[in-house]
C-alpha positions in Angstrom: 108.4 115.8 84.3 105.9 113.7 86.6 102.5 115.4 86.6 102.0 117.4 89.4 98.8 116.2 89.9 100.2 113.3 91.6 102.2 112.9 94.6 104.7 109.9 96.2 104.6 108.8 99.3 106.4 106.3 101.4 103.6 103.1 102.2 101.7 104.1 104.9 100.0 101.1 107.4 96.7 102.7 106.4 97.4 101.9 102.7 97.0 98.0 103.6 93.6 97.2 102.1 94.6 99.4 98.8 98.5 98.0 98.5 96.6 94.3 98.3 94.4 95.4 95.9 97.2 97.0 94.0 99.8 93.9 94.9 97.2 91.3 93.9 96.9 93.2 90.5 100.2 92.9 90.2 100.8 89.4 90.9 97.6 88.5 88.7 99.0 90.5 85.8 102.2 88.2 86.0 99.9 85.2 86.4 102.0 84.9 89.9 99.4 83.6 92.6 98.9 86.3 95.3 98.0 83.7 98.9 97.3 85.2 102.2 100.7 84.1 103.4 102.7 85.9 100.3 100.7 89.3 100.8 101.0 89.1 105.0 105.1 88.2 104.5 105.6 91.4 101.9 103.4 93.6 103.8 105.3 91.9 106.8 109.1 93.1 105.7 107.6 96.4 104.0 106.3 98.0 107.7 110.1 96.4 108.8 112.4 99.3 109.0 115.2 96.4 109.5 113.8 94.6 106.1 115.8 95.6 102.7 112.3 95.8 100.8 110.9 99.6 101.3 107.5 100.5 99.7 106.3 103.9 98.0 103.0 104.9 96.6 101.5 107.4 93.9 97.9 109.0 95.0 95.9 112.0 93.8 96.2 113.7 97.1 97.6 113.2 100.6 94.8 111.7 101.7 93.9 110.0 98.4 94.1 106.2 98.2 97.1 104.9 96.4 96.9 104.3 92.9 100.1 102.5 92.4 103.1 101.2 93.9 106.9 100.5 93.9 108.8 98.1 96.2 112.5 99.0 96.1 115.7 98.4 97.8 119.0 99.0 97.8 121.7 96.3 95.9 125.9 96.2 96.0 127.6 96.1 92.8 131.0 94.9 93.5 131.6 95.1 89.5 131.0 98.9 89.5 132.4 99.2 93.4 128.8 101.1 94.1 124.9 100.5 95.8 122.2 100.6 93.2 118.3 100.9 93.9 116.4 97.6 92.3 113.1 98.2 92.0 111.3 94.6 92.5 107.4 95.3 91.6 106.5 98.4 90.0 102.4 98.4 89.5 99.6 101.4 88.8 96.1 100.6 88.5 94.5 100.0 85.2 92.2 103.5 85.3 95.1 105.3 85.9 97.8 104.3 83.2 98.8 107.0 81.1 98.2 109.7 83.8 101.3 110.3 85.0 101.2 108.2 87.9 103.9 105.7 86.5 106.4 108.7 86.0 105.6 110.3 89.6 106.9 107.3 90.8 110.3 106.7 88.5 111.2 110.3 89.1 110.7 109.3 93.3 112.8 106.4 92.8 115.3 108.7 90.7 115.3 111.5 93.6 116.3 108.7 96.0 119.2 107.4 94.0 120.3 110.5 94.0 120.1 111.2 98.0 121.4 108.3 99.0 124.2 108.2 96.3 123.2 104.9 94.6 124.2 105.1 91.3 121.4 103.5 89.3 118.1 102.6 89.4 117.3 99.2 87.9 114.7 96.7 87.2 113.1 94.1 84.6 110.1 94.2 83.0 108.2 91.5 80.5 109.6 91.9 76.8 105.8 91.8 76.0 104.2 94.5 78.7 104.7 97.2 75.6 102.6 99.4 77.1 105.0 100.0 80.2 108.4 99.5 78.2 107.0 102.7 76.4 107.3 104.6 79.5 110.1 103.1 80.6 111.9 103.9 77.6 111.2 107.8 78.2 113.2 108.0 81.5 116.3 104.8 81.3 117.9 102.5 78.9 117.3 99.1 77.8 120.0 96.9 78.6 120.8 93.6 76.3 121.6 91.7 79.7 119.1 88.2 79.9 118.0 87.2 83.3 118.4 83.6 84.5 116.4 81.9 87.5 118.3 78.8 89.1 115.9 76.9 91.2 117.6 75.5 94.3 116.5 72.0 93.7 118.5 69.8 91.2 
């Protein structure tokens, strides 16, 4: 059960200056350069409400700055005949691992795969970031699927 010390809301345009800081630190951790023209295009589609990419955040407080993030959206799965959630970036800030914040934000993403009727949540992680496959492992299953990348150029 998420700590209740922590509550989930959707990204607000306020959070801007704190979602870079926490989108950077994502990227960086990934060792995925985070430009000006990446951050303005994902904060672009993420204040879309047409855009497939929807944003949520973890803070202490309503008006607390946001400690961590989750980028989401929803995916067919003509194998299974259903709509999934993929979650694309998952991050929380380095102070505040192991505080709940992580799980405040899983259990979100659970309560809106269950009011929307998708029927599961998915995502990828590194199989080194043990730290986050730890808490991962509390709440879903593993799968033994490998991803592949195909880059459009020969």
């Amino acid at each position: 059960m998420p700590d209740p010390n922590w509550i989930v809301t959707d990204l607000r345009p306020t959070d801007h200056d704190t979602w870079q800081r926490l989108y950077t630190g994502y990227c960086d951790f990934y060792e995925v350069p985070a430009n000006a023209e990446k951050l303005d295009r994902v904060w672009g589609w993420l204040n879309d409400p047409t855009h497939e990419v929807n944003g949520i955040v973890v803070r202490r407080h309503e008006d607390a700055p946001a400690s961590g993030l989750a980028h989401y959206r929803a995916f067919a799965r003509p194998l299974h005949g259903a709509i999934g959630c993929y979650l694309d970036d998952l991050f929380v800030a380095p102070q505040d691992r192991g505080s709940g914040a992580v799980d405040a934000l899983l259990a979100q993403l659970r309560h809106l795969a269950r009011t929307n009727g998708w029927d599961v949540v998915r995502w990828i992680t590194s199989d080194t970031n043990i730290r986050a496959r730890t808490a991962y492992d509390r709440v879903a299953t593993a799968t033994n699927l490998i991803t592949y990348n195909m880059s459009p150029q020969e």
